[in-house]
Every structure is written in C-alpha cells, then in structure tokens.
C-alpha positions, 0 to 999 in steps of 0.5 A, spaced: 489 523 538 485 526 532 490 529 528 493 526 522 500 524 524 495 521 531 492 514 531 485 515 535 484 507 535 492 505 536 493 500 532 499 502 529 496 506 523 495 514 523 489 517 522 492 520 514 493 512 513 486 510 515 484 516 511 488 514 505 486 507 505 479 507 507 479 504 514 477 507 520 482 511 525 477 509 530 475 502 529 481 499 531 480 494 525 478 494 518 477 489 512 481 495 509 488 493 511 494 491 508 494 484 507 501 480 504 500 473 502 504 468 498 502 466 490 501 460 488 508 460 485 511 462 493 510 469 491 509 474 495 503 479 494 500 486 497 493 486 497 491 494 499 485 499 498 486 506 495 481 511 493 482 514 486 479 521 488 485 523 493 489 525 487 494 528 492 496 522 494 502 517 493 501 509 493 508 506 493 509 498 494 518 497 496 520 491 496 527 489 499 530 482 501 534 485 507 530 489 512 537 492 514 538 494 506 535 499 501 527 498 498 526 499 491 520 501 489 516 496 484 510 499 483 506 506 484 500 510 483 501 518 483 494 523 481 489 518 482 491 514 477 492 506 476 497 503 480 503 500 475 510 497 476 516 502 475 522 501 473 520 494 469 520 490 475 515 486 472 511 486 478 504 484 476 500 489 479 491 489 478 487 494 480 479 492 481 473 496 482 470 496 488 464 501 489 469 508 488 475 504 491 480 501 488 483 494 490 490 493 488 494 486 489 501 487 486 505 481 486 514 481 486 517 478 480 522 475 486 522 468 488 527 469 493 527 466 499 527 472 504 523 477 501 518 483 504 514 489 502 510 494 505 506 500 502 509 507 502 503 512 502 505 519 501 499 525 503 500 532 501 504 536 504 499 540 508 493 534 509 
C-alpha cells in the first residue's frame, strides 16, 4: 500500500512516517529509525532524524511512567525549527547537522525506574 497512511514494506511504520523520518517505506529497515537507549545517568534517551525543510511537520517526544496513563510532551519541534524541551521539563534535547537532516537525541529529566517514550510526528493535514 503506497498511500501515506499505508506501510509498503510492513514494518510498522507508515509511509508519512517514513517520509517524515528519512527512511525508506520500501526498505523494510533503516539507519533512521528511532532508537531509545539509556544514558550514562540510567536515563532514558530518544534518538531520531528530522528534516527541517517539512515545515508542515510536528515532532514531539511523550513520555509517560505508566503506559496505561497519560504522556506528557517533553519536547517539540513545529515550522521546521530545532526541537526544544516544552513546559521546563528540562529534558536535554541536541540536535546535529547531518547533511540536510537534523539528528535529534532528547534525554528525560526522569530517573524513574519504569519510564517510556515515543516520538508523535504530526503531518499536515492534506500530506
């Protein structure tokens, strides 16, 4: 299915997705891909690629300590600008230049022992 809600490779993620991350809705696997892993304080951190010119686009990290209850947001990026931490989360959020992308690693202020995050990315309403 080539359609941007579809997922040509099935791989559990949609082609706008892809799209929005710089992977291929064809390739079934990517160097792209979201990643999470633990800083050297055991917190958790998400790695991701954005390109800054989908100014269309919303990029938002949620965390949440209970996959049943609410996510907060901890950090966005909107119009193509540099992702940030919202609300004073003091997340540390760093952005690299890689060719036209953006690598973005943000890391959750939170020490808790069971913590999760995901990447929300919001296309434009007619992709």
């Amino acid at each position: 299915n080539t359609t941007p809600t579809g997922d040509a490779d099935g791989d559990g993620l949609l082609n706008i997705g892809e799209f929005a991350l710089g992977t291929s809705p064809i390739g079934g696997s990517s160097t792209n891909d979201p990643t999470a892993a633990l800083d050297g304080q055991h917190r958790l951190a998400l790695t991701f690629s954005r390109d800054p010119a989908l100014t269309d686009f919303v990029y938002e990290v949620e965390a949440t300590s209970d996959l049943g209850g609410a996510w907060t947001v901890i950090a966005r990026s909107t119009g193509g600008n540099a992702t940030v931490d919202v609300g004073g989360n003091t997340s540390s959020v760093v952005e690299t230049v890689t060719g036209a992308r953006r690598q973005v690693v943000v890391t959750d202020p939170s020490t808790a022992t069971r913590r999760f995050l995901r990447l929300k990315i919001t296309p434009p309403a007619n992709p």
